[in-house]
C-alpha positions as CSV (number, residue, x, y, z in Angstrom):
1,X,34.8,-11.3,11.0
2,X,31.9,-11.6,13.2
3,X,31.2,-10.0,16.1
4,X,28.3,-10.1,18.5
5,X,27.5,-7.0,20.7
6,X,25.8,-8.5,23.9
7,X,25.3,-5.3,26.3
8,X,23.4,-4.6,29.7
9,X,22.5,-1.1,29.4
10,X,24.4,2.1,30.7
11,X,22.1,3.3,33.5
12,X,21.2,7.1,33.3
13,X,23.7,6.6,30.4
14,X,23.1,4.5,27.2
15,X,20.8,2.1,26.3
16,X,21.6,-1.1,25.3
17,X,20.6,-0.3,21.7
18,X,22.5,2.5,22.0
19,X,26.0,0.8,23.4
20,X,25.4,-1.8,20.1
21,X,24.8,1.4,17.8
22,X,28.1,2.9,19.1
23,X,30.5,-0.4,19.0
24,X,29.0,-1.1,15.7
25,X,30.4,2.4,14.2
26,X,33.8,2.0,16.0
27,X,34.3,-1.6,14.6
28,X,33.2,-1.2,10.5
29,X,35.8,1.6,11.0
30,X,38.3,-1.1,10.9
31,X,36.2,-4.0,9.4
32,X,33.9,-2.4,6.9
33,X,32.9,-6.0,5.8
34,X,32.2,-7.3,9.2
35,X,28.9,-8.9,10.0
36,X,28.1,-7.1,13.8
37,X,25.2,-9.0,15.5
38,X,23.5,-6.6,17.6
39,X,21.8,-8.1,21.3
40,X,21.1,-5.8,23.8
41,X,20.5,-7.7,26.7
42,X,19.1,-7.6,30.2
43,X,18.5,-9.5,33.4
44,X,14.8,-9.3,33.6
45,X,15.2,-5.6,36.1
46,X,14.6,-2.4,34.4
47,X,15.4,-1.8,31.1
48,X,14.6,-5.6,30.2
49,X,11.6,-4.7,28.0
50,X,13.1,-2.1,25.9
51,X,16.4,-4.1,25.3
52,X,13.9,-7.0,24.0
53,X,12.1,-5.2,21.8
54,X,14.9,-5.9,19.0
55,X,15.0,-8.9,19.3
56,X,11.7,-10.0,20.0
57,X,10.1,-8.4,17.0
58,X,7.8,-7.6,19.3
59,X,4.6,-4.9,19.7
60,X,4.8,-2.4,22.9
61,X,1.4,-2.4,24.2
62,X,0.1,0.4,25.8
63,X,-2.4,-0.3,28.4
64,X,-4.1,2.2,31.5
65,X,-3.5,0.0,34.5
66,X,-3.2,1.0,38.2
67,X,0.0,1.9,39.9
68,X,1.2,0.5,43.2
69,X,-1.1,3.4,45.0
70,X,-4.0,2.5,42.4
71,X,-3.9,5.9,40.7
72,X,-4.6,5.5,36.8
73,X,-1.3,5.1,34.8
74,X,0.2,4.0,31.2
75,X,2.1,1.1,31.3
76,X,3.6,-1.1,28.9
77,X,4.3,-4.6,27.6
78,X,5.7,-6.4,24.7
79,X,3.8,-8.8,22.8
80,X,4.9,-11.1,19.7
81,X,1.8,-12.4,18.2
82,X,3.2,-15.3,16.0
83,X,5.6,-17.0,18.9
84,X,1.9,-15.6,21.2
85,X,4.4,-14.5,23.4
86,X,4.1,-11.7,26.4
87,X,7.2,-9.9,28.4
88,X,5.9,-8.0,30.9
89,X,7.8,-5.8,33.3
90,X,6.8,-5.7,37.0
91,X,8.4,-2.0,37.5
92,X,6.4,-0.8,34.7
93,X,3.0,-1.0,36.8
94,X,4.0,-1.7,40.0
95,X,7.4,-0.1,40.3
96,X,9.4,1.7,42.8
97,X,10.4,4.3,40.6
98,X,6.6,5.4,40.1
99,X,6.3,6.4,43.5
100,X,7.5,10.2,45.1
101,X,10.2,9.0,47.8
102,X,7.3,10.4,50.6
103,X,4.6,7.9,48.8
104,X,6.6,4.8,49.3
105,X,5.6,2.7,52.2
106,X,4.8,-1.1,51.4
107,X,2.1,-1.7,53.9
108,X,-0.3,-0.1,51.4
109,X,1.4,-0.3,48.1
110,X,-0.1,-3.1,45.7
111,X,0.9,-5.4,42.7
112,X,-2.5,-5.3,41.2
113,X,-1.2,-3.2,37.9
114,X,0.8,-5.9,37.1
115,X,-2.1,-8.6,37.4
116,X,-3.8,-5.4,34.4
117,X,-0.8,-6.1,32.4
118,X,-1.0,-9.9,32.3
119,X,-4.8,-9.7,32.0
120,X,-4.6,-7.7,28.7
121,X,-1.9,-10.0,27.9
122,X,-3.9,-12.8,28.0
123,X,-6.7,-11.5,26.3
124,X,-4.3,-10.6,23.7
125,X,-3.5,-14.0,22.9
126,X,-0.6,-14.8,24.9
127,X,0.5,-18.2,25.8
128,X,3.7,-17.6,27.3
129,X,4.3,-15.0,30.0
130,X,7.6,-14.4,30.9
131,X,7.8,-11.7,34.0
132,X,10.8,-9.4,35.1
133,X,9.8,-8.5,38.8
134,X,13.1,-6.7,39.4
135,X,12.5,-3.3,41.0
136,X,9.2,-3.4,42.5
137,X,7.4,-1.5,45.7
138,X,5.9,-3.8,46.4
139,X,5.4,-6.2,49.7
140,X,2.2,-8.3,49.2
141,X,3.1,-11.4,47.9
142,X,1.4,-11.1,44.8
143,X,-2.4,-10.8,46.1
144,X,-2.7,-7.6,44.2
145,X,-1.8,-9.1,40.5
146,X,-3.9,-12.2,41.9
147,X,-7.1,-9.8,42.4
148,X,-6.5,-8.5,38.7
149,X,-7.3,-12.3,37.6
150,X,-10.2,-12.4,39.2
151,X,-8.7,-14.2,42.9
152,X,-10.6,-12.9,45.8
153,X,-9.4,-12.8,49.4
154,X,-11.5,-13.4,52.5
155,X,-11.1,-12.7,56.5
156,X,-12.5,-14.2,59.1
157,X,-15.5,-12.6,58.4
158,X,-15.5,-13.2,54.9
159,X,-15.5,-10.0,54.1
160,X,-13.2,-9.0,50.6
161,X,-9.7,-7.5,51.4
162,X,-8.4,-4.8,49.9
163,X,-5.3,-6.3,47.7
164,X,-1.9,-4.8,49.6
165,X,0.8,-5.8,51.9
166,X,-1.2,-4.7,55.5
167,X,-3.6,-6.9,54.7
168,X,-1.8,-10.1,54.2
169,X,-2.4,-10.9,57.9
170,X,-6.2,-11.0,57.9
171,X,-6.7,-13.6,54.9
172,X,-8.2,-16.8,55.9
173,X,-9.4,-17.9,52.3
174,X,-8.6,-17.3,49.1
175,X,-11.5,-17.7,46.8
176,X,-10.4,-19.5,43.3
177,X,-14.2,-19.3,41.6
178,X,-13.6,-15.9,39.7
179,X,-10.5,-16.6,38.6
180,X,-9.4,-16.3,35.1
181,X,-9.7,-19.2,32.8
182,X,-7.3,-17.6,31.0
183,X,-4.7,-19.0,33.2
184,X,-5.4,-22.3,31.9
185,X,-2.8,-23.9,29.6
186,X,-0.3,-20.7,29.5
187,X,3.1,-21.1,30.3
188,X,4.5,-18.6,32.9
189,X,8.7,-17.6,33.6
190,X,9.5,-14.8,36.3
191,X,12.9,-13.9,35.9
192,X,14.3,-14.5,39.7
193,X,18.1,-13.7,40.5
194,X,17.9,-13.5,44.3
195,X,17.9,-16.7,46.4
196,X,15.4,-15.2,49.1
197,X,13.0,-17.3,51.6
198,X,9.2,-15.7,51.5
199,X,9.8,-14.8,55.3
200,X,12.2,-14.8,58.0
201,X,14.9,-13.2,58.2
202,X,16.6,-13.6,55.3
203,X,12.4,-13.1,53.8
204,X,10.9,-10.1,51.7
205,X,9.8,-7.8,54.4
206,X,13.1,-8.0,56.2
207,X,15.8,-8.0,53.6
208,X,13.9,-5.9,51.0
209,X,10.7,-4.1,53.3
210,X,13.0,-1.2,54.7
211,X,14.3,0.1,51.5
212,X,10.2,0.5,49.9
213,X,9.7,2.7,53.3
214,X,9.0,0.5,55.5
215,X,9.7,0.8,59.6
216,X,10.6,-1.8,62.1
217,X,6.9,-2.4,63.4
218,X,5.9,-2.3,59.2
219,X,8.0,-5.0,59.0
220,X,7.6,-7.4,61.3
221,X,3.5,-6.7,60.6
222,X,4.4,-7.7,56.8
223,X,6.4,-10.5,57.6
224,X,3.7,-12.1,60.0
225,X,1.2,-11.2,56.4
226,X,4.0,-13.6,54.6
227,X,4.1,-16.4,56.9
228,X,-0.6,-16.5,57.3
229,X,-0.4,-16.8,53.4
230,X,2.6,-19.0,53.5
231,X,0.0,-21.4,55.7
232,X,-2.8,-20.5,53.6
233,X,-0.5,-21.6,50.2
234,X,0.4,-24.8,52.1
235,X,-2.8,-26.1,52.9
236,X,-5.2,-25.2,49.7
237,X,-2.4,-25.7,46.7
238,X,-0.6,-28.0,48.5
239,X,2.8,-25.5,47.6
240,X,5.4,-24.7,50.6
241,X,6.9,-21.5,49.6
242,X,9.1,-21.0,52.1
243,X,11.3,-23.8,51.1
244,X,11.6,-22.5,47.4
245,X,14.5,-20.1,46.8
246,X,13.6,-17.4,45.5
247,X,10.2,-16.7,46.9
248,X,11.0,-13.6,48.9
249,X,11.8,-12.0,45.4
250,X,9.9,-8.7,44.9
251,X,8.0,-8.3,48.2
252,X,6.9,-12.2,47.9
253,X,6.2,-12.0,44.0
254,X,8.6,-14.6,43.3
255,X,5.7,-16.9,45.5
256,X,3.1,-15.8,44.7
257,X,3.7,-16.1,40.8
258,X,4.3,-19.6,41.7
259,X,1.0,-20.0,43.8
260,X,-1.2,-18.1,41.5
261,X,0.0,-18.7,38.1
262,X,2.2,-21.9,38.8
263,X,5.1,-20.1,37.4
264,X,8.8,-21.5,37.1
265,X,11.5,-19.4,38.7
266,X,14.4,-18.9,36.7
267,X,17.7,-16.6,36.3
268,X,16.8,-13.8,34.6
269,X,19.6,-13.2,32.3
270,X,18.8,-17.6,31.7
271,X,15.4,-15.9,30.4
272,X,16.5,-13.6,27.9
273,X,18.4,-15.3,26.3
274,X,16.0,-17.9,25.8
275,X,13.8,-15.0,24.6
276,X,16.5,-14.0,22.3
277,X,17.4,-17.1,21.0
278,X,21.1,-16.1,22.1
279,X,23.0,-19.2,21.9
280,X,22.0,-20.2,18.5
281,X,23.0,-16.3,17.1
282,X,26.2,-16.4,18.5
283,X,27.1,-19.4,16.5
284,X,30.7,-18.9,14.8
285,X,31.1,-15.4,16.4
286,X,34.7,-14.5,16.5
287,X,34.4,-12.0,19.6
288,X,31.5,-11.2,21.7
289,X,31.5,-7.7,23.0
290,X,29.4,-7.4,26.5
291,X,28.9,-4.1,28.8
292,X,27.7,-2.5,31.3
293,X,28.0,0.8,33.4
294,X,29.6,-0.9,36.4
295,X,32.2,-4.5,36.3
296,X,32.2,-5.4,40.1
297,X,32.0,-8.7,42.1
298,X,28.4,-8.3,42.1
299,X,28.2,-8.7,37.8
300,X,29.3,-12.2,38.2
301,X,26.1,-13.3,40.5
302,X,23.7,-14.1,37.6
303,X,24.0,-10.1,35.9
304,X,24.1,-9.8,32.3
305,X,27.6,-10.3,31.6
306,X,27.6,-13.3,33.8
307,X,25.0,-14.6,30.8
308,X,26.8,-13.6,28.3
309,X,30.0,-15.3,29.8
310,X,28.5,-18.8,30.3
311,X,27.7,-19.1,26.8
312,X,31.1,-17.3,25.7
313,X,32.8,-20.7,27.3
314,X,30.5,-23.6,26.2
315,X,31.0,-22.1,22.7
316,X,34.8,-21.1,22.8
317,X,34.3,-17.4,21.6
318,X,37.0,-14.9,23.0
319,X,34.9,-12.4,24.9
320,X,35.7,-8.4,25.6
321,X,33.6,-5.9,27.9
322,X,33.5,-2.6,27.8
323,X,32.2,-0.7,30.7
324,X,32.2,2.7,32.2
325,X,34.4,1.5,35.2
326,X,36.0,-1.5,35.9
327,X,37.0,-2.9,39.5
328,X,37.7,-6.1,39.3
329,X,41.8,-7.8,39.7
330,X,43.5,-9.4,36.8
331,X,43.1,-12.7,38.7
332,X,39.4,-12.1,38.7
333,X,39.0,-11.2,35.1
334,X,41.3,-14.1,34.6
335,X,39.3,-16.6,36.8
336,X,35.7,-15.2,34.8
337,X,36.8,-16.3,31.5
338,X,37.5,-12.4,30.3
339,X,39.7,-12.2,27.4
340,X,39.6,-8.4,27.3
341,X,38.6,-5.9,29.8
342,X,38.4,-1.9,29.5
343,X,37.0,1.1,31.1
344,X,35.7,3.5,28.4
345,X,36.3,6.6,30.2
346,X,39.1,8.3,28.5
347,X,40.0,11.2,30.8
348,X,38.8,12.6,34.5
349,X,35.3,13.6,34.8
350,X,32.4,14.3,37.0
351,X,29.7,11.9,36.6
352,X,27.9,14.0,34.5
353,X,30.9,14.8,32.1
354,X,31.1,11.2,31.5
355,X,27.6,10.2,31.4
356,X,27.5,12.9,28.4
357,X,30.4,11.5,26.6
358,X,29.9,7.8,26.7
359,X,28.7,7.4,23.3
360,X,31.6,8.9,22.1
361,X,33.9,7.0,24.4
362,X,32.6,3.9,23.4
363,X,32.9,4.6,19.8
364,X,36.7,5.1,19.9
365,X,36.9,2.4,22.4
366,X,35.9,-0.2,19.6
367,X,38.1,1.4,17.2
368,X,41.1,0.3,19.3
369,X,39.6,-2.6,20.3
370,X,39.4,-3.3,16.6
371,X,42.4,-1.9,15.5
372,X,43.9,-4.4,18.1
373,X,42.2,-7.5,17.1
374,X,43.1,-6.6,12.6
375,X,47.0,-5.9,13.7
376,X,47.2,-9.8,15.9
């Protein structure tokens, strides 16, 4: 038998190592002989860089790079320097989870740590640059990872702005002199899940401005920041952001990595895999075995197991998930190609009596499965 274990991680729970680690003991309890593929997965958000690292046969790298309030931090990246490829996280530099809930106010917060990590990168050796941007504080459309690489930005005055989202407003140039040759020749991905315009109402500062602490007057100031550099991005690289999906991604990363780095927008779970070399592993797999700590509507809108399903199908592998609840109908398991389904929680908890047993739970819960699958 052949099984591949293709999890999302467990947040505040397991890991995605950890959920393969767990399944693995529970099915050579049954099948002592089975070859278990182990994938940990992720859709380019948290927890993306860590659940590549076993696959990617990658190096962390441990760089000093600036935080979204420029204070001095360590941040990481993984690098593999025979494919001379870079995955770097946004949150890892530029995250929301860095920041106190009182510090978080996007008018002043900056991407600039990011544009550190994809500096180092590049000095490194790196050719390709795929970039998670899930989980950022972030509302300044990039500038600040632009000014890492050496992209100025001017007012009327031509005076230098200061790199964060209150500022987007004043730019009338860009200046392109000091910018990295670096940049030259290397292929750049942004894992991009969300379908959002780079302003408007359905843009960065409205939809996603609020919840990094910003006000009403915050952000319609941001939003009239997006649509001057939307004109600006229009008229000198000849790019109309506002009419790419996806733009509005991470405070107006999503455009600005397409502005400054001529990136390629693409699902982030699409990404991994690539990454992972998933589809060619999975070959003559009799069970895939996906997870994650929460099977809702929302996993089937380009998550992890929503990945992990599409290839499932185009290779006719039976496919099972264990998660740590499960609210979804039988239709709707039925309808996303879900051959078996099951909550690992084995009793009634608190949230914290379960986060504390999942290991176990999951364990027993790939006996059974297995158990099930030797007695058919």
């Amino acid at each position: 038998m052949k099984f591949v274990v293709a999890p999302d991680k467990f947040k505040n729970s397991l890991t995605g190592m950890e959920f393969c680690n767990a399944v693995e003991k529970g099915l050579l309890t049954v099948f002592p002989d089975a070859t278990v593929i182990k994938i940990p997965l992720g859709d380019g958000g948290d927890g993306t860089l860590d659940a590549l690292k076993h696959s990617m046969n990658g190096d962390m790298i441990n760089v000093i790079v600036n935080d979204p309030l420029f204070r001095k931090i360590e941040a990481k990246y993984l690098f593999n320097s025979q494919s001379e490829t870079a995955f770097i996280e946004m949150s890892e530099a530029s995250g929301l989870r860095l920041l106190k809930k009182e510090e978080r106010n996007c008018l002043y917060t900056s991407s600039y740590g990011t544009g550190e990590l994809i500096i180092h990168a590049l000095n490194n050796g790196a050719k390709s640059i795929c970039l998670g941007i899930g989980g950022s504080a972030t509302n300044d459309a990039g500038i600040g990872m632009a000014t890492a690489l050496g992209f100025q930005f001017f007012d009327r005055n031509s005076h230098e702005l200061h790199p964060i989202g209150n500022n987007l407003d004043q730019i009338t140039q860009i200046g392109t002199s000091k910018a990295t040759h670096l940049l030259k020749g290397v292929d750049f991905k942004v894992a991009c899940d969300v379908h959002n315009t780079f302003y408007g109402e359905k843009g960065a500062a409205y939809v996603y401005g609020p919840q990094k602490g910003a006000n009403h007057e915050a952000v319609d100031h941001l939003d009239a920041g997006l649509q001057n550099i939307a004109s600006i991005f229009k008229n000198m690289f000849k790019i109309d952001v506002q009419n790419i999906p996806g733009t509005g991604a991470a405070g107006g990363m999503g455009g600005g990595s397409i502005a400054f780095l001529r990136a390629k927008l693409i699902s982030g779970i699409e990404m991994v895999k690539e990454i992972v070399d998933f589809n060619s592993k999975i070959e003559g797999a009799d069970w895939i075995i996906t997870g994650e700590g929460m099977l809702d509507n929302q996993t089937f809108s380009g998550k992890t197991i929503d990945g992990v399903i599409a290839s499932a199908k185009k290779n006719n592998i039976p496919i099972a998930a264990f998660c740590g609840s499960v609210n979804i109908t039988i239709q709707e398991q039925k309808e996303f190609g879900l051959h078996y389904v099951t909550s690992i929680l084995n009793e009634v908890s608190d949230l914290k009596q379960a986060i504390s047993s999942s290991y176990d739970n999951l364990v027993k819960t790939s006996y059974n499965f297995a158990s099930l699958v030797e007695s058919r």
